[in-house]
C-alpha positions in Angstrom: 1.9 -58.8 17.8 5.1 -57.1 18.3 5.8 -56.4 14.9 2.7 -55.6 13.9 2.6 -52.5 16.6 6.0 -51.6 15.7 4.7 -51.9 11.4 2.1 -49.4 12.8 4.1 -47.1 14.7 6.4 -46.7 12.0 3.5 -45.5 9.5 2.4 -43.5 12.1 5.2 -41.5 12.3 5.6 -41.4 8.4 2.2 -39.8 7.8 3.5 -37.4 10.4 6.1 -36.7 8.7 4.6 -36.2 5.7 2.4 -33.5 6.9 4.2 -29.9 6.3 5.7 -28.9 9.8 3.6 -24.7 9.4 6.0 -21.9 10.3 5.6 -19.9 14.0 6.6 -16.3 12.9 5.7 -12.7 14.3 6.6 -9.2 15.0 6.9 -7.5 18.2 7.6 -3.4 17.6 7.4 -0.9 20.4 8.5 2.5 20.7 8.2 5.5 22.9 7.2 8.6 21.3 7.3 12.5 22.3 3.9 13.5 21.3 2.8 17.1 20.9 -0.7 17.5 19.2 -2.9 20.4 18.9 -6.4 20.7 17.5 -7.4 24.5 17.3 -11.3 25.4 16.0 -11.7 28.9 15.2 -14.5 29.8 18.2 -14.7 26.5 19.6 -14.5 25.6 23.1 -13.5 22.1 22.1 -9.9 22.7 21.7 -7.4 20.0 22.5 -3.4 20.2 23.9 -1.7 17.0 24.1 1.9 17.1 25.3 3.2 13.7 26.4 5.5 10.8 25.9 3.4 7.6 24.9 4.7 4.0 24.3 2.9 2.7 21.7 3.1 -1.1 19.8 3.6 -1.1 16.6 1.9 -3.7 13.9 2.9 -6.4 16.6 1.5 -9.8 15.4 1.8 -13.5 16.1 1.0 -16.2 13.5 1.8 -19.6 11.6 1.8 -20.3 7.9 2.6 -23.4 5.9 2.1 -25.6 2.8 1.3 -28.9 1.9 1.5 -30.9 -1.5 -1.8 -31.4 -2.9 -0.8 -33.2 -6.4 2.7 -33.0 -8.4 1.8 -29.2 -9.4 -0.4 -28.1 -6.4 -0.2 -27.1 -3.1 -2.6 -26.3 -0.1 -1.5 -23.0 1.5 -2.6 -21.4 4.9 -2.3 -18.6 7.2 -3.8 -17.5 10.5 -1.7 -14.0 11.7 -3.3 -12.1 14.1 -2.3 -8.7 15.5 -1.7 -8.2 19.5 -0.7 -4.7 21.6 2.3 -5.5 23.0 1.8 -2.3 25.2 -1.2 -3.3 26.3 -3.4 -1.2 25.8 -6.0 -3.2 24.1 -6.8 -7.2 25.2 -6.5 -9.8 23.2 -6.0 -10.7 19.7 -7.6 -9.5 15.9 -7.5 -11.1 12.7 -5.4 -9.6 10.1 -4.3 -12.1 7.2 -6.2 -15.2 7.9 -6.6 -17.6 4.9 -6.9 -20.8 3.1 -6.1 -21.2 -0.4 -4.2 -23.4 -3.0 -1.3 -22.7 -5.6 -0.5 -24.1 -9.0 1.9 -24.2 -11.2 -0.1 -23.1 -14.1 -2.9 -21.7 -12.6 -1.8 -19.3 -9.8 -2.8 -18.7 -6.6 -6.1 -18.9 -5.0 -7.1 -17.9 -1.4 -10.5 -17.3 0.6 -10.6 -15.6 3.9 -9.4 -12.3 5.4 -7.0 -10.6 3.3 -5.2 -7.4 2.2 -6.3 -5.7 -0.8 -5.0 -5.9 -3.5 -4.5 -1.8 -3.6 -1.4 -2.6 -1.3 0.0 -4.9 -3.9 1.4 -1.8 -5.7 2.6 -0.5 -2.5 6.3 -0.8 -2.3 6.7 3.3 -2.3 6.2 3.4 1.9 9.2 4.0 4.1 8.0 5.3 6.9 7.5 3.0 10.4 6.6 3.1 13.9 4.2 5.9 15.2 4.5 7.8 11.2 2.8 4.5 9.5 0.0 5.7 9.8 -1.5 5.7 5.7 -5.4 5.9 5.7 -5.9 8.3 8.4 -8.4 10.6 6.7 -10.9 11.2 9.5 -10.9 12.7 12.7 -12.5 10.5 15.1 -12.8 12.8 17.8 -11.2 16.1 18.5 -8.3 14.5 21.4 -7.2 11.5 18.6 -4.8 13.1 16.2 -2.5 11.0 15.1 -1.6 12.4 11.4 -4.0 12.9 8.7 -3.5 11.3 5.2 -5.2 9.7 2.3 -7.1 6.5 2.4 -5.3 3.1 2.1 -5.9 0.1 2.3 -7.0 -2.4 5.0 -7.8 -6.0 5.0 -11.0 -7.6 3.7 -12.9 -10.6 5.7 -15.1 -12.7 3.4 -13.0 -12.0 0.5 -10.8 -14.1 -2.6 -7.9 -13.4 -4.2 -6.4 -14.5 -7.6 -2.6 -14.1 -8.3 -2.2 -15.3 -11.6 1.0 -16.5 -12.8 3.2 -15.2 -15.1 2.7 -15.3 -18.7 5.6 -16.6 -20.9 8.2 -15.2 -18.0 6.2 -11.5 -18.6 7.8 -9.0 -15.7 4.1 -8.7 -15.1 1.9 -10.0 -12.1 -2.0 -9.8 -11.7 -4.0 -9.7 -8.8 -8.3 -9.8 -8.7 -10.3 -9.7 -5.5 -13.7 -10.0 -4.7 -15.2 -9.1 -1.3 -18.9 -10.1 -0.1 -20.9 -8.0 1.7 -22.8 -10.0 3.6 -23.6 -7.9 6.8 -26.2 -6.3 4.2 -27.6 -8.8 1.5 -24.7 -8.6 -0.6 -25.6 -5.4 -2.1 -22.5 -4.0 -1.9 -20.1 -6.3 -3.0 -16.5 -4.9 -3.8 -14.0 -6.1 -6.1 -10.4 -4.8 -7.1 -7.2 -5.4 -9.2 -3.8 -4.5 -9.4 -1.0 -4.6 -11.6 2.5 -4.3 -11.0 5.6 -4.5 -13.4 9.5 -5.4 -12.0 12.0 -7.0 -14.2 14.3 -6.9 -11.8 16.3 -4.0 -13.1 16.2 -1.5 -10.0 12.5 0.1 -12.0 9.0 -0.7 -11.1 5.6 0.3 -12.0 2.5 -0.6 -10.4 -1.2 0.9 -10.8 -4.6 -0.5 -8.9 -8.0 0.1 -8.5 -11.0 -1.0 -6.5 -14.7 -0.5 -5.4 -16.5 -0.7 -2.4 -13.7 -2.4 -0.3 -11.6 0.2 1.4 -14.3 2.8 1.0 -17.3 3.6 0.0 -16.6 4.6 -3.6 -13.9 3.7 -5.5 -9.7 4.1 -5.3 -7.1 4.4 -8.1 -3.8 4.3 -7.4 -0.2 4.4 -9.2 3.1 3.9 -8.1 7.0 3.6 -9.0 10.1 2.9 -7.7 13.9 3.1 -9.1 16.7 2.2 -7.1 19.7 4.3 -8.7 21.9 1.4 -7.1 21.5 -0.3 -10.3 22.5 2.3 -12.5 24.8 4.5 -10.9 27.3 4.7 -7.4 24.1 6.0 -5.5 22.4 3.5 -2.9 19.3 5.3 -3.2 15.9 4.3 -3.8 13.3 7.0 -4.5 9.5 6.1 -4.8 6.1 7.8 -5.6 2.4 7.4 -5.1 -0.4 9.1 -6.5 -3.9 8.4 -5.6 -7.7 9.6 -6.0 -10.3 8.5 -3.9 -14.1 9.0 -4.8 -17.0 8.2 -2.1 -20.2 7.7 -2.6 -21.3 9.6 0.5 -24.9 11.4 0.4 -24.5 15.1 -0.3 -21.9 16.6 -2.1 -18.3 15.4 -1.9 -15.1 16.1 -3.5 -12.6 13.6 -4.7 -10.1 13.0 -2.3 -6.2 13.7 -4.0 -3.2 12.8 -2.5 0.8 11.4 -3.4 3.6 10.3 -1.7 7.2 10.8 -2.0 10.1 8.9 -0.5 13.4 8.6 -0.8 16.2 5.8 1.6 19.5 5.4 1.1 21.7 2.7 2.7 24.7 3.2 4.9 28.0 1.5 4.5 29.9 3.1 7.7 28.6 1.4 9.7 29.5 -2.0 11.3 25.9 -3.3 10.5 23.7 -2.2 7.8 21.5 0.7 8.2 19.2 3.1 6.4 18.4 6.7 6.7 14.9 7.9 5.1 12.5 10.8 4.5 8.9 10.5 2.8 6.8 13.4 1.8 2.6 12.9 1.9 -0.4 15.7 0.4 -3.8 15.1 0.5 -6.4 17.2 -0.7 -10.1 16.9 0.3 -9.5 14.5 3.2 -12.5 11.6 3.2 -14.2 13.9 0.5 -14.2 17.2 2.2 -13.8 20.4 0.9 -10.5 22.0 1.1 -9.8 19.8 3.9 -6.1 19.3 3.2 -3.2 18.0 5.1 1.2 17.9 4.8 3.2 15.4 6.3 7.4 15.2 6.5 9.1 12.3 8.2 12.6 11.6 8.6 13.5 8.5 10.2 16.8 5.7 10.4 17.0 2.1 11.2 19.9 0.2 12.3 19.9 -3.4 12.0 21.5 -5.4 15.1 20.9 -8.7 13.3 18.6 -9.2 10.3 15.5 -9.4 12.7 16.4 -7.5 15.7 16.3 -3.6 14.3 16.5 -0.3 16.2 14.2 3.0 14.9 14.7 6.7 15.1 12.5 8.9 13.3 11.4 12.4 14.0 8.2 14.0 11.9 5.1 16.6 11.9 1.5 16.7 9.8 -0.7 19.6 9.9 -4.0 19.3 8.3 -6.4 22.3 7.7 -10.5 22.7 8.1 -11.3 19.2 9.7 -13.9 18.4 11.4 -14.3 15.4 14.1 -16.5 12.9 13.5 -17.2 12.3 17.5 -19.2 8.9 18.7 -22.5 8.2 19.4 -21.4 8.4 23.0 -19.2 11.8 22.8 -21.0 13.8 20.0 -18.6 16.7 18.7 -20.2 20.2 19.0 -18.2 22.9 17.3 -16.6 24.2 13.8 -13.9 23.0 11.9 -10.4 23.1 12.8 -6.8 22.9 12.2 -4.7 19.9 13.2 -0.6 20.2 14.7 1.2 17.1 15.1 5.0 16.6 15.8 6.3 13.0 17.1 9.9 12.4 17.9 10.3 8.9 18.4 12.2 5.5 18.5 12.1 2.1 19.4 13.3 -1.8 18.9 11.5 -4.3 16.0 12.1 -7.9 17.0 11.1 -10.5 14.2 10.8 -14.1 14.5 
């Protein structure tokens, strides 16, 4: 009776063992920023003044991931990440990447769930972080929320599928598909989207994308590159650009949103740890499809890293947008003309990674 306990104990703990052990990972990013924000209507009563320091979380998340062998050539593959405030200022948890999917050897990868679009797979041009991430701003939600105005971007998909093929005879190429549902409303607006993004590994990439009904209503195009003068010359620097249109299907008339981004970091090597210094340039034209609605943003920013996951952030930065208009809530209806939008945000703050 002994033995046979022990015989099952054993197997027991073999299945166990068996079973890939998933990954506890997450981010936890908080600054304190200087803000000073301004929205000025020509006539308007509604103008706002905001003059303050705010601490503010940062794309803090918490999740596990893993994989398990399915067959010789085949794995299962999961996620569940989820985003938190470590400020505080919002409760609880919200889905970002949450998925389950499978990989193969010769047919790619394959994953249902929640999931970034594949207009961020061409996205390698962003420097910017903390308070001046803030890509796909293009609205004004009410007249005392600036925070920067920019072009739309992408955001994560529920009820979505993604393909990443594999690579074709070792091609420097990788292709991505998505399909979204819309199931809140019959399914009539189902999205889909692909990108495309080429890296040999020679310091030079190109990437272009394009999808409809997913981050917008309408479609998005987007193109991007990269070269990182490293490779071809004494010059730690890596430049990047991003050009984009946007084109809603919004009833009325609408323009097509325009905008492109340019960035530039170059690495440090006086220091005793590494460290980067960076500045990224953003235009947009005809913000969410209106008008000469326009808006400029310049950032310059640093980051030192203490180790490879615990990383300190400076950054300094303004964006002034021109002939918005708030949207306001159902609550807090906005009343009054278009206006002009100030921003300036000197900031920093500590990234821990785990």
């Amino acid at each position: 009776m002994k033995k046979l306990l022990l015989a099952t104990a054993v197997a027991a703990l073999s299945v166990s063992a068996a079973n890939a052990a998933p990954t506890l990972y997450g981010k936890a990013f908080v600054t304190a920023d200087y803000v000073n924000a301004e929205f000025d209507a020509a006539g308007s009563t509604n103008d706002y003044d905001e003059d303050t320091v705010e601490i503010n979380s940062n794309s803090s998340r918490i999740g596990i991931k893993g994989s398990e062998a399915l067959t010789a050539n085949t794995d299962v593959i999961y996620q569940l990440e989820y985003g938190t405030r470590v400020d505080g200022d919002k409760d609880g948890f919200t889905n970002r990447d949450t998925y389950l999917g499978v990989v193969n050897k010769n047919f790619g990868e394959i994953r249902a769930g929640k999931n970034q679009s594949t207009l961020d797979y061409v996205n390698n041009v962003i420097v910017n972080d903390g308070y001046w991430d803030n890509l796909g701003g293009n609205k004004l939600e009410s007249n005392e929320s600036q925070g920067g105005l920019n072009m739309a971007d992408s955001s994560r998909i529920k009820s979505s599928i993604v393909w990443k093929t594999p690579k074709y005879n070792n091609l420097p190429l990788q292709l991505s598909v998505m399909y979204s549902s819309d199931e809140a409303n019959g399914n009539k607006d189902d999205g889909f989207g692909a990108a495309m993004m080429f890296d040999q590994g020679t310091g030079f990439t190109a990437g272009v994308a394009y999808d409809k009904d997913q981050n917008i209503d309408g479609d998005i195009i987007r193109g991007t590159a990269t070269v990182d003068l490293g490779k071809y010359m004494a010059a730690p620097i890596t430049l990047g650009a991003l050009y984009q249109v946007a084109d809603f299907d919004y009833e009325g008339d609408t323009e097509k949103e325009k905008g492109f981004v340019l960035s530039a970091a170059m690495g440090l090597a006086n220091f005793a740890r590494p460290a980067t210094i960076y500045t990224q340039y953003n235009n947009t034209s005809n913000l969410d499809g209106v008008d000469n609605a326009d808006s400029d943003q310049i950032v310059v920013g640093g980051k030192y890293f203490f180790k490879d996951n615990i990383i300190a952030h400076a950054y300094a930065g303004m964006n002034k947008a021109e002939n918005v208009q708030p949207t306001g809530t159902d609550d807090k209806p906005y009343v009054g003309g278009k206006g002009d939008v100030d921003v300036v945000v000197v900031g920093g703050g500590l990234e821990y990674l785990f």
